[in-house]
C-alpha positions in Angstrom: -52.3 -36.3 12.9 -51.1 -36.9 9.3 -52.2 -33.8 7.7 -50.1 -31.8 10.7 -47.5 -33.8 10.0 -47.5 -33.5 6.3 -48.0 -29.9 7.0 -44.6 -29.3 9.2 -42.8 -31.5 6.3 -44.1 -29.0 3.5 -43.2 -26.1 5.9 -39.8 -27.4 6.9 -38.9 -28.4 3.3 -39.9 -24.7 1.8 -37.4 -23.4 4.4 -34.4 -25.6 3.3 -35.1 -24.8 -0.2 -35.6 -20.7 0.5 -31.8 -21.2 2.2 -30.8 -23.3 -0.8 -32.0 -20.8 -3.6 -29.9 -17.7 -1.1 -26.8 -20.1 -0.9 -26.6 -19.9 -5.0 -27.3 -15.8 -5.4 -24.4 -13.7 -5.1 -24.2 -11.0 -2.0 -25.3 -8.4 -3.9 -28.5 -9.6 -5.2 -29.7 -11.4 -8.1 -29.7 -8.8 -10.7 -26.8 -6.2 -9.4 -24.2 -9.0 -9.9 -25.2 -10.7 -13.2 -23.1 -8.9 -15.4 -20.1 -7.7 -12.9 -16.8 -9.8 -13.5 -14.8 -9.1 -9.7 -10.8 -10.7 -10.5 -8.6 -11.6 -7.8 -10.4 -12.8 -5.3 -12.8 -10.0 -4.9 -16.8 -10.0 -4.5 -19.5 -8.5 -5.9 -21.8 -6.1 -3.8 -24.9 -4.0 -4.4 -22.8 -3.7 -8.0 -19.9 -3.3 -7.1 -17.0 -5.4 -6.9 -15.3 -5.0 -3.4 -11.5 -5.3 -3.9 -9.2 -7.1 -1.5 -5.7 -5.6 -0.3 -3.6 -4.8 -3.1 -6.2 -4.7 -5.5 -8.6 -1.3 -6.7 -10.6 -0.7 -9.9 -13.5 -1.1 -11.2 -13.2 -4.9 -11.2 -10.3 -4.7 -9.3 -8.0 -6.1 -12.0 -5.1 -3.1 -10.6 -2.1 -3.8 -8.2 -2.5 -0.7 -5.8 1.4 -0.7 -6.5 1.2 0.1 -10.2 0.9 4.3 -9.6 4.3 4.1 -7.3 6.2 2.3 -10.0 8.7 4.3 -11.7 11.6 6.3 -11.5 10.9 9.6 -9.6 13.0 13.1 -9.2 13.2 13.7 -5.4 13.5 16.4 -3.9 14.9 16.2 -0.4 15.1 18.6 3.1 15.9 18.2 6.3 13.6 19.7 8.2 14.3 18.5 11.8 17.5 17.3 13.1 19.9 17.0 16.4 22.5 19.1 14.3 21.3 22.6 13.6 24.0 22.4 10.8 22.0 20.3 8.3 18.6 21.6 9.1 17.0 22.7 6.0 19.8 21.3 3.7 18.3 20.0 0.8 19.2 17.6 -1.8 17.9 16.6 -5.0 18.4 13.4 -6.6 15.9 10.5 -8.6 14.7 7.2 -7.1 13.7 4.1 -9.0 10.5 2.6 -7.6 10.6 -1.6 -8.4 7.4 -4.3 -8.1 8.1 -6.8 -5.7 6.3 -10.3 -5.7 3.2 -8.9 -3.7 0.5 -6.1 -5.1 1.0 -4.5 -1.3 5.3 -3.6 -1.6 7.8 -1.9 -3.7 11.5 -1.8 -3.9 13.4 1.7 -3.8 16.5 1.8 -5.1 19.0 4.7 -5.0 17.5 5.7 -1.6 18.8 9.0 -0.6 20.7 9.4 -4.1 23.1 6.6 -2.7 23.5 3.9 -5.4 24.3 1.4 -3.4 20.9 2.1 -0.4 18.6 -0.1 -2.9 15.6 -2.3 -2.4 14.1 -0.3 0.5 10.7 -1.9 1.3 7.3 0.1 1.0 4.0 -1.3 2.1 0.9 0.2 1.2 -1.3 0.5 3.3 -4.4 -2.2 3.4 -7.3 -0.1 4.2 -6.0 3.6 2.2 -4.3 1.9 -0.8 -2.5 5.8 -1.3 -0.5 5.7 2.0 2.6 3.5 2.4 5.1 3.3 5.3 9.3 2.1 4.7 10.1 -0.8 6.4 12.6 -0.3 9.4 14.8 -3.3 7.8 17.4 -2.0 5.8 20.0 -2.8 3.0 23.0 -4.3 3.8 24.8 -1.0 2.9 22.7 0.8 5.2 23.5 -1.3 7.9 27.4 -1.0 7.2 27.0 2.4 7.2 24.9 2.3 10.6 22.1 4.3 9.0 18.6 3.0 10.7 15.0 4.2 9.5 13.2 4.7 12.2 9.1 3.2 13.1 6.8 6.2 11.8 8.8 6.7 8.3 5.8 7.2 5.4 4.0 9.1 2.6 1.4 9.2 0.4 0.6 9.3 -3.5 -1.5 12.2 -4.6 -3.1 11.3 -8.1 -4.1 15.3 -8.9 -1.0 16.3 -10.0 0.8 13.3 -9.7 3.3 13.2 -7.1 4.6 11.6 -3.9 5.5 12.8 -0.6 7.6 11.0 2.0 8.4 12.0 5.6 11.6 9.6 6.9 13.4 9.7 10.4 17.1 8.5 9.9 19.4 7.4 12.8 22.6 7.5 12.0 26.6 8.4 13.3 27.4 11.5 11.9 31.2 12.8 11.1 32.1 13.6 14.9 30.8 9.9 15.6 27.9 10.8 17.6 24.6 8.9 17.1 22.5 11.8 15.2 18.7 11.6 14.2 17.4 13.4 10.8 13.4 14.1 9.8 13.5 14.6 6.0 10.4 16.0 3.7 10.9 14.4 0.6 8.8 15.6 -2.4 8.5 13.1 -5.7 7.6 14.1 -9.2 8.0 11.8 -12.2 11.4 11.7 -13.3 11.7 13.0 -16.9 
């Protein structure tokens, strides 16, 4: 009975110490990881370091808001609208594009050319760090104004030429004091 016992002991104890050694190796093996540095708060698998939201690169040592920082020549149309008087009308006018205190938001300031239509919110999206969508919140100048952007407002960064595109959905009272609802294109190109 003591040599089975001994036995199941020996057995039991390799076990605990086969989990122990895996515990103490990183997730993407032994020798894939050993030389990879991963920074803010990301792991290392198979390689490669596996950046969380707000993060890319190789080590993931990049805010994913650094390529929409800037200031930004925008080029604005309407392209639908309740009023077949400013469909198509287009404006063009620069942006500034301002870090907030998270690697997922920026500020806009000078939204549609209006000085005083800043720190518009942008989030970027967690899963396609390219895409963002505008928060529906709104400056207090906005607000005066009764100028709401609307749920479904958006773009994306292209990195090849570098450039943004928006789509935005503004609700607003218009000159005859009607409620009136804008879709612009907006087109973004570094500002000289």
């Amino acid at each position: 009975m003591k040599p089975f016992i001994y036995t199941l002991l020996s057995i039991t104890a390799g076990i605990l110490l086969a989990f122990a050694y895996q515990s103490c190796v990183k997730p993407g093996g032994p020798r894939l990881c050993n030389n990879v540095e991963c920074l803010n708060g990301s792991y290392c698998l198979k390689g490669q370091c596996m950046c969380p939201a707000g993060y890319e690169g190789t080590n993931c040592a990049t805010p994913a808001v650094d390529k929409f920082i800037g200031a930004w020549r925008v080029r604005q149309v309407v392209t639908g609208s309740d009023s077949f008087k400013v469909k198509g009308k287009d404006t063009t006018y620069t942006i500034q594009i301002n870090r907030t205190t998270t690697p997922t938001t920026f500020f806009i300031d000078n939204f549609l050319g209006d000085p005083q239509f800043n720190s518009i919110v942008g989030i970027i999206d967690s899963t396609y760090k390219y895409s963002f969508r505008l928060d529906t919140a709104r400056d207090l100048n906005m607000w005066y104004k009764n100028i709401n952007i609307r749920f479904g407002s958006g773009g994306e960064f292209v990195s090849s030429p570098k450039s943004i595109w928006a789509s935005v959905i503004l609700r607003y009272i218009n000159y005859n004091h009607n409620w009136q609802v804008d879709t612009l294109r907006m087109d973004m190109t570094p500002a000289p």
